[in-house]
N, C-alpha and C positions, 0 to 999 in steps of 0.2 A: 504494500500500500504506500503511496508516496507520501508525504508528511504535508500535514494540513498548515495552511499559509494564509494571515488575515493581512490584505490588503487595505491600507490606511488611507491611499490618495489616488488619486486619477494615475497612470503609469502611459506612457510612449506604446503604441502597438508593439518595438520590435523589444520591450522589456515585457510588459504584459504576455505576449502569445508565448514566447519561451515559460514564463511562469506557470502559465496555464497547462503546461505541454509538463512538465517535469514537480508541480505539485498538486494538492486538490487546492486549489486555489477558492478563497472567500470572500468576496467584494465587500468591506464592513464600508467603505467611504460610499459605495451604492444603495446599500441595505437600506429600505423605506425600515425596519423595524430593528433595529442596532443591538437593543437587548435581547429580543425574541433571537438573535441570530447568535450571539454572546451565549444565552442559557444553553440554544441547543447545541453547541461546539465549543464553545469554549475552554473545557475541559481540554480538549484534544489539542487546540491550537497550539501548534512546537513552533512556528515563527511569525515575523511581522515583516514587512516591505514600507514604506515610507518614502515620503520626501522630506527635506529639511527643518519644514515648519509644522511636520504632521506631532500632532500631540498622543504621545507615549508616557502618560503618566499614571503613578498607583490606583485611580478610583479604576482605569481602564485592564492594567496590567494583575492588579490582584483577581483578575476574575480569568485569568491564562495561567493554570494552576500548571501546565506542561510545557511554557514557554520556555524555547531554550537560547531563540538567537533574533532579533532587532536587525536589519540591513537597510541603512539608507541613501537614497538616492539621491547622496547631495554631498558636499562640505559641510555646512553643517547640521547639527544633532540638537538646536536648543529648543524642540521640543520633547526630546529623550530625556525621562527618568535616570540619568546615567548613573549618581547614588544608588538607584533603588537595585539598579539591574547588577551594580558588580555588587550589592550583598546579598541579593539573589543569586548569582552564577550566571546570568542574562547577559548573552556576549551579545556588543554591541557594536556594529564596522560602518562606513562609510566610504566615500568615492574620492578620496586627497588625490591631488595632484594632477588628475587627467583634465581639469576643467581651469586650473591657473594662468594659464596662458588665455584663455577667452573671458574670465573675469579682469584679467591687467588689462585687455585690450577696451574692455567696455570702459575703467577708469580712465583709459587717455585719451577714448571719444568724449567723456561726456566732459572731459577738462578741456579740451576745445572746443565740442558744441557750444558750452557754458561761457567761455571767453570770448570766442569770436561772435556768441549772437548768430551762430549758423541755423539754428532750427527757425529762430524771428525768419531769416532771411529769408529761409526757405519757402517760408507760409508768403513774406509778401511778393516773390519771386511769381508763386501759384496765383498770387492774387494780380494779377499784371500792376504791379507796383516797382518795377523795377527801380526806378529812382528812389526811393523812398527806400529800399534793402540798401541800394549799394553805396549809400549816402551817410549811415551811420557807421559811427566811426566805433570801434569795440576796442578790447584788451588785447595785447600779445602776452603767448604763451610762453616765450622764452625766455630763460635767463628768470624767469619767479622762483618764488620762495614754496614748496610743497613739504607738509607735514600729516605725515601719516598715522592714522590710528591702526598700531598691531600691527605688527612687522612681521608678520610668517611668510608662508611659502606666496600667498598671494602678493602682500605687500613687497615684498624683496621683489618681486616681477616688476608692480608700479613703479617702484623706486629704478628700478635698470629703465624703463623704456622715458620715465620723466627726465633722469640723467642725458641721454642723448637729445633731451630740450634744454642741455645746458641748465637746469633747474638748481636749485638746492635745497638739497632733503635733508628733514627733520622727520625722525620718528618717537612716538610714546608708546609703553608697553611697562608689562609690571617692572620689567629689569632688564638694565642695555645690553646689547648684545656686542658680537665682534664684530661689525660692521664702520663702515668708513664715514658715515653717518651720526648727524648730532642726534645724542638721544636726550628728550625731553621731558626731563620726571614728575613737571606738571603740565598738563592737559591745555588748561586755559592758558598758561604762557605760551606753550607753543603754537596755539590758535592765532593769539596776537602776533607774533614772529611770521605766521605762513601768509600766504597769498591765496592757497587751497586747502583745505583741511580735508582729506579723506579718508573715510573709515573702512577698513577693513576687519575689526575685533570681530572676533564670534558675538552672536546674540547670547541668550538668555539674562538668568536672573543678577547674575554677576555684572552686567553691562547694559543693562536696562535704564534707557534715558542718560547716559553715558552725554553723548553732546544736548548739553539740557541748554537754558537759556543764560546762563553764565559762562558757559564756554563760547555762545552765538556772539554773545556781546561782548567778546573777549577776538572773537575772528573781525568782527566791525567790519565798516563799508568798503573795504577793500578787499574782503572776503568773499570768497567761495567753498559751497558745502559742497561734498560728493561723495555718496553715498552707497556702495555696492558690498555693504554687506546684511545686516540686519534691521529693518527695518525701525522695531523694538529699541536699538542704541541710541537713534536721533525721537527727540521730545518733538512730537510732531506739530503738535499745537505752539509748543514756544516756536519752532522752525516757522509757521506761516505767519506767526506775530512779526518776530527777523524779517521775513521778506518783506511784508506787510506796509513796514515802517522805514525801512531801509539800515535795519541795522545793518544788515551785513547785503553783500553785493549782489549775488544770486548763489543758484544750485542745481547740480545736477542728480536727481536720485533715481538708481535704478530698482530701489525696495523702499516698503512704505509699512507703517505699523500697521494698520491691519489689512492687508491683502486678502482678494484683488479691491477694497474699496480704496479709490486713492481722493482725498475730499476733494470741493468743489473749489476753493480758495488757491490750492498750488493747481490747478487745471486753468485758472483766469489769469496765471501770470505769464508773462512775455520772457521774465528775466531768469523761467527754472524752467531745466530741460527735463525730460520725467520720459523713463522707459517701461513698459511692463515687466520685469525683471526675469531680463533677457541675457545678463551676465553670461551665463554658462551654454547658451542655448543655438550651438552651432553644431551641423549632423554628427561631424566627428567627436563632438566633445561627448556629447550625450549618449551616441554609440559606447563611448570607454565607461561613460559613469554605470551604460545598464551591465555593461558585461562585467564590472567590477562589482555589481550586487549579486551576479547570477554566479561567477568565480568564490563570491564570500561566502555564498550561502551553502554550493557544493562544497566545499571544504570542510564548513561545520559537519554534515551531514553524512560526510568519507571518514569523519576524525582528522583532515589533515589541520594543519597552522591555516590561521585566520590570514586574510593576506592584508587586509587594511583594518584591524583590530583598533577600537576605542576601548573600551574595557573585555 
């Protein structure tokens, strides 16, 4: 019998039909009746499939008395119980590294969309306004000051391709690393020092509201936000008051606190470029992230080593 599998999110046809192919697969994100589908399976359920933002927490997990293994389709896990699961024995893996190169690429579009005013352009380009696009005069991107939030395997990408704009990086993190890079031990100083503030930190409860309204007002009008990690870490509400007002310059964000609603207030500005969080979402990237869920999950499965292990 193949082991039973609760699907948490919407999944890609060519991750979905392998799933379907190699477990009894159980749609819990389709399920009109969540509990009725919980009582009569639940028991049995030995894994879970997710995406990033899918919530895996105890009122959900204590009722998967056979759950053995969590596999998500993302970088991050900050809606995984990850306490709960390693004192449980709940090995938990995700998809590092196949998708960094297309999340650096989306921060260094959305740092020149945001500077050069290319999206404005674009819309009055479509609207036969030509003179009125090529008229306005915008920011250069070269030769500014960029300060990163979280310097992992992401940010070190941002940081190499902002370097070839002659830039200079500044990064925060709990503790500097060996990098050639000035490391920033406070948040809000380094806001004020940059020209672009971009986060890359993981989400959850640790980093929640992270760039809150003292850090906005700390990046000021010569600021730019950009945003290509969790949505959760930028204070949404303080961020549209910033814009609102002119604290700070503009923004580009490709995630938003509660996805997919993105409010009505950053959709009526000119001066913020807004993607649907499109970061990682190129064939080949996505290709590697399903195959590195369908590799993590046979391994559990054979008993071999996990190959992208969280706990």
């Amino acid at each position: 019998m193949p082991p039973p599998l609760l699907l948490l999110a919407p999944l890609p046809e060519f991750l979905r039909e392998p799933l379907m192919q190699q477990y009894e697969v159980l749609d819990y994100h389709r399920a009109e009746d969540k509990e009725a589908m919980l009582k009569e399976h639940g028991a049995r359920i030995r894994a879970i499939v997710g995406v990033g933002g899918s919530v895996a927490q105890p009122v959900l997990l204590d009722q998967l008395p056979a759950l053995e293994i969590i596999s998500v389709n993302g970088v991050g896990y900050d809606g995984v119980a990850v306490d709960y699961c390693k004192a449980r024995g709940i090995r938990v893996t995700n998809t590092p590294d196949v998708l960094t190169d297309d999340v650096a690429d989306t921060a260094l579009a959305l740092v020149l969309m945001s500077s050069r005013g290319l999206i404005k352009a674009n819309r009055l380009l479509h609207a036969d306004q030509w003179s009125e696009g090529s008229s306005t005069l915008t920011t250069k991107a070269t030769g500014k000051k960029a300060g990163i939030v979280g310097l992992g395997r992401i940010g070190k990408a941002i940081a190499r391709r902002l370097a070839a704009f002659d830039m200079e990086i500044g990064y925060h993190g709990r503790n500097p690393q060996e990098v050639s890079y000035a490391y920033h031990a406070d948040l809000a100083a380094m806001a004020a020092w940059c020209d672009f503030l971009i986060v890359v930190t993981p989400g959850g409860a640790g980093t929640q509201h992270l760039i809150d309204a003292k850090v906005l007002a700390a990046l000021g009008a010569k600021g730019t936000l950009i945003n290509v990690a969790r949505g959760s870490v930028v204070d949404e509400q303080a961020l549209i008051v910033a814009l609102q007002q002119g604290i700070i310059k503009g923004a580009g964000l490709d995630v938003f606190e509660h996805e997919p609603h993105v409010p009505a207030e950053l959709l009526a500005m000119d001066h913020v470029v807004l993607l649907p969080h499109v970061g990682s979402a190129t064939k080949e990237t996505r290709a590697a992230m399903a195959q590195l869920v369908l590799d993590n999950l046979a391994a559990h499965f054979s008993g071999k080593a996990l190959i992208t292990p969280v706990v």
